[in-house]
C-alpha positions in Angstrom: -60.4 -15.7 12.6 -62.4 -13.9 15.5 -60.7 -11.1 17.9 -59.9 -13.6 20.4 -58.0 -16.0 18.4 -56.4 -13.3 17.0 -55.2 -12.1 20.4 -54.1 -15.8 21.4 -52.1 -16.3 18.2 -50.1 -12.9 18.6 -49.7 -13.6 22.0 -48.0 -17.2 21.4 -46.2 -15.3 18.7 -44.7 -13.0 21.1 -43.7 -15.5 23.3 -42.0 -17.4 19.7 -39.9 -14.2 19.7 -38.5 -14.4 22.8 -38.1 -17.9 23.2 -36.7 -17.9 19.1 -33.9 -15.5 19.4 -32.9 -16.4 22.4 -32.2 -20.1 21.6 -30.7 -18.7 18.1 -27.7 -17.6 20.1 -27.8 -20.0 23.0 -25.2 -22.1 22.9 -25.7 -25.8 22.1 -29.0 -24.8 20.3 -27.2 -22.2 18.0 -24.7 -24.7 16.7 -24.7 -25.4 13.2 -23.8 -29.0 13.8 -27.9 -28.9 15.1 -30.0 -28.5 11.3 -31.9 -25.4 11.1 -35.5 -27.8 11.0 -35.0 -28.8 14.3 -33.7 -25.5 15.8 -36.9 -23.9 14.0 -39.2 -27.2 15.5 -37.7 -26.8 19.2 -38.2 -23.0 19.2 -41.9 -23.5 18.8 -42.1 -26.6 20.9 -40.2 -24.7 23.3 -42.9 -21.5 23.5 -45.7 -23.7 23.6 -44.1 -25.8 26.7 -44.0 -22.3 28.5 -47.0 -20.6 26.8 -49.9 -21.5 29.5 -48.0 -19.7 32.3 -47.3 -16.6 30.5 -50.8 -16.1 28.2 -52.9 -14.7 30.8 -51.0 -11.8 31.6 -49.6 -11.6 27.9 -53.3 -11.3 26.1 -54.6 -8.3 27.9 -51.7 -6.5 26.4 -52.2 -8.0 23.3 -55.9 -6.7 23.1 -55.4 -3.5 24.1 -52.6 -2.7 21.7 -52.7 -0.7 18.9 -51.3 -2.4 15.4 -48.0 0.0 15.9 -48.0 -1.0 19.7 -48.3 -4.7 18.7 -45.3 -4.0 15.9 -43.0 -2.2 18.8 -43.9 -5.5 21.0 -42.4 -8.0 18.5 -39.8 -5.8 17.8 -38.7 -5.9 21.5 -39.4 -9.2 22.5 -36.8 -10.4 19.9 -34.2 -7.5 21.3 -35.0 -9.0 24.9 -34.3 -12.1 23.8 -31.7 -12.1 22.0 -29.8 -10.0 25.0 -30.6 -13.4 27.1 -29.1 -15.7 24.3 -26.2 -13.3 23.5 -25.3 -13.5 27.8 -25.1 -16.8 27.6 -23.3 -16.9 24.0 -20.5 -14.8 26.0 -19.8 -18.0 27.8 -19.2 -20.4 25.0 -16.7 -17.4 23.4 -14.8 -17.1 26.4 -13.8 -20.7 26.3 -13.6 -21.0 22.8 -10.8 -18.1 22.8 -9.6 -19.6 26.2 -9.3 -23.3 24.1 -7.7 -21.4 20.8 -5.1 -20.3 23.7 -4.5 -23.0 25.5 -3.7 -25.1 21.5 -1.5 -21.9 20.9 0.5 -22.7 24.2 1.0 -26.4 23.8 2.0 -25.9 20.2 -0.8 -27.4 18.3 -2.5 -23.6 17.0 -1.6 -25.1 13.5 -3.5 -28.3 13.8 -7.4 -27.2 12.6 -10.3 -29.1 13.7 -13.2 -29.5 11.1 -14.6 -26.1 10.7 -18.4 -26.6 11.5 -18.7 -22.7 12.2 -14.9 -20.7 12.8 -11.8 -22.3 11.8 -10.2 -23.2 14.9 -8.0 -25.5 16.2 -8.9 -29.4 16.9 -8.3 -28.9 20.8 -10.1 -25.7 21.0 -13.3 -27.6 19.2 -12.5 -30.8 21.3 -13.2 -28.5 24.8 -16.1 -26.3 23.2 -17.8 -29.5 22.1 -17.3 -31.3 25.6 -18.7 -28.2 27.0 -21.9 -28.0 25.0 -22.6 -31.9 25.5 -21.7 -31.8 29.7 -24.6 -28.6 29.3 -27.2 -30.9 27.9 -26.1 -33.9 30.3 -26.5 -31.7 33.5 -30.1 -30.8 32.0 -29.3 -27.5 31.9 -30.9 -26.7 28.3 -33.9 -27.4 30.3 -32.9 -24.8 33.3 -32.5 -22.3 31.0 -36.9 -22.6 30.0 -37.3 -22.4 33.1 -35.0 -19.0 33.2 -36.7 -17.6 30.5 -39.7 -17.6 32.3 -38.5 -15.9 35.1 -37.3 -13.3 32.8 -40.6 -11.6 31.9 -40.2 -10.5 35.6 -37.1 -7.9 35.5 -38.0 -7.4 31.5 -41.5 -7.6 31.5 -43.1 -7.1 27.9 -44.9 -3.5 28.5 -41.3 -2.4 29.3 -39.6 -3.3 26.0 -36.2 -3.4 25.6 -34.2 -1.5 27.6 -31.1 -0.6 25.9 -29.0 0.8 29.0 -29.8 -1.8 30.9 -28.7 -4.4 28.2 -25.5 -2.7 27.6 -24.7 -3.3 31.3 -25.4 -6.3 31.5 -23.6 -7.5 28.5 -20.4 -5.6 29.5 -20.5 -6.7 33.2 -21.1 -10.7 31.3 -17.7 -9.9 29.4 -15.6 -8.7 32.4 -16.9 -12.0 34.2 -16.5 -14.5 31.2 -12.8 -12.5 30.6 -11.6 -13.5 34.5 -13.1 -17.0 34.1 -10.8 -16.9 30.9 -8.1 -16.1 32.5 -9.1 -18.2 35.2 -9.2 -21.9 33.3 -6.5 -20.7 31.0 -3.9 -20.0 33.6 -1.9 -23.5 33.7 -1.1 -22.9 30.0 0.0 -19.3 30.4 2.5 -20.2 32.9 3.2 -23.3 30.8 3.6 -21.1 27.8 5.6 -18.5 29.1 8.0 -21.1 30.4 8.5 -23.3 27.7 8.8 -20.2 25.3 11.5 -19.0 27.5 13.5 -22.1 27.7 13.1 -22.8 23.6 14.7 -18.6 23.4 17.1 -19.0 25.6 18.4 -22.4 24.3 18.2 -21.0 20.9 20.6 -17.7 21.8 23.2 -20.3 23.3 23.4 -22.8 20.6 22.0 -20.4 17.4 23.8 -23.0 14.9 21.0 -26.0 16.0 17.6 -25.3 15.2 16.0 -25.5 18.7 12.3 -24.9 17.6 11.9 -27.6 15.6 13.7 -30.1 17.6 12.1 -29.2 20.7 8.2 -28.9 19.3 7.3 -32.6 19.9 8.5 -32.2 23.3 6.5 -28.9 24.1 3.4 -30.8 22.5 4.4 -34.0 24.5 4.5 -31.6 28.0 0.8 -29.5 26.6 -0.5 -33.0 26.5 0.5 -34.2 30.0 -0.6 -31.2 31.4 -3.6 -30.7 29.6 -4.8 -34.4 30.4 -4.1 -33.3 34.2 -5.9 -29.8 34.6 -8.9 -30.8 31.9 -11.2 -31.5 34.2 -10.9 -28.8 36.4 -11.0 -26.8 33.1 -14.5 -28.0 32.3 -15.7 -28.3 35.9 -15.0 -24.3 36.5 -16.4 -23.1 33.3 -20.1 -25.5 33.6 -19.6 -24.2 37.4 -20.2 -20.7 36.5 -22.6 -21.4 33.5 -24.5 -23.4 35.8 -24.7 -20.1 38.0 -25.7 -17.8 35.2 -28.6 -19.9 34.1 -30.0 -19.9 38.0 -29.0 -16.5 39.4 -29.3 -14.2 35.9 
C-alpha cells in the first residue's frame, strides 16, 4: 500500500469514527431491536455516502500528521461523535422517563413490555417505539447525514474534542429535553395528582372498603381515555423539537 492510499484509507477511517459512534448512540440506529451486522454495514455505508465531500480537506491533515497525531485524531473523532449521538440519545430518554411516568399515572407501571434493552413498562415502549418509527418516516435518519456533515464546521477535526464545550452542550440538551418532559407529560401529572387525591381521600372516609383496588380499573379506564386524546399531541411536540435539534444543532 503506497503513501497515498494509506492517507485515503485513514482518512475514510476517520470519517468511520465519527459517523460509527455517533449512530451507536443515535436513537433508532442504537436499538438493539436493529442486529449489530446491520448497524456495523450502515455505519460504513453511511461514511462512504458522505466521504467525497469531506476527503479533500480531511487528507492534508492526514498526510501531515505524525503516527501520535494520527492516534489523538481517531481518538477525538469518536469523542466528537459520540457527543452528537449522545445529544440526540438525550431525546429518546426524556420520553422514555416521560412514557415510564405517564404508565405510573394511569396505573399500568406494573404492566412490563418485552424488555428489548430496560425493563419498562408496555406503554412507555409503545410511545418510544412510535417515536423511533415516526423519526424514520419523516426521513429524518437521513437529516441527521446531512447534520453530521455540517458538524466538521463548529468541531472541525484539527480541533479535537473539546471537552468544555461538550459539557455545555450536553447540560444545556438535558435542561431542554427535562422542560419538553415536563412539557408532554403534563396532562398525566394533573391526571395523577387528581385521581391520587380522590382514591386518599375516599380511602380516609370509608377505611373499612378497600378503595385502591376497587377503584384501579377505573383510574386505568380514565389514563386510557385521556391518553388516547392527548397522544398525539404527545408525539407531535416531542418529533417537533427533535425535528429542530437535527436542523438547528
Amino acid at each position: 500500500m503506497n503513501a497515498d492510499t494509506s492517507v485515503a484509507v485513514l482518512s475514510l477511517f476517520l470519517i468511520f469514527c465519527r459517523v460509527g459512534s455517533c449512530l451507536m448512540l443515535l436513537p433508532g440506529y442504537s436499538s438493539l431491536r436493529m442486529p449489530v451486522q446491520i448497524r456495523l454495514l450502515v455505519a460504513v455505508a453511511a461514511s462512504l455516502v458522505i466521504s467525497p465531500a469531506l476527503l479533500p480537506g480531511m487528507q492534508g491533515l492526514v498526510q501531515s500528521s505524525g503516527d501520535d497525531m494520527r492516534l489523538q485524531l481517531v481518538v477525538t473523532e469518536m469523542l466528537n461523535g459520540a457527543l452528537i449521538g449522545l445529544l440526540g440519545r438525550v431525546f429518546m430518554l426524556a420520553l422514555q422517563f416521560a412514557g415510564t411516568f405517564v404508565a405510573n399515572a394511569i396505573g399500568m407501571g406494573n404492566a412490563f413490555g418485552v424488555a428489548m434493552e430496560d425493563q419498562e413498562p408496555a406503554i412507555a415502549s409503545l410511545i418510544t417505539l412510535t417515536a423511533t418509527v415516526m423519526i424514520f418516516t419523516l426521513n429524518l435518519h437521513a437529516e441527521i447525514l446531512r447534520a453530521l456533515v455540517a458538524s466538521y464546521g463548529p468541531m472541525p477535526v484539527a480541533g479535537g474534542f473539546v471537552s468544555r464545550a461538550g459539557l455545555v452542550s450536553l447540560t444545556d440538551k438535558l435542561d431542554e429535553t427535562f422542560m419538553l418532559c415536563l412539557r408532554i407529560a403534563s396532562p398525566f401529572v394533573v391526571y395523577g395528582v387528581i385521581v391520587n387525591f380522590a382514591v386518599g381521600l375516599m380511602n380516609k372516609m370509608t377505611p373499612q372498603i378497600p378503595i385502591y383496588f376497587i377503584s384501579l380499573p377505573f383510574v386505568i379506564a380514565g389514563g386510557m381515555v385521556l391518553l388516547g386524546w392527548a397522544i398525539g399531541d404527545f408525539l407531535r411536540i416531542f418529533v417537533a423539537s427533535f425535528q429542530t435539534w437535527v436542523f438547528n444543532g
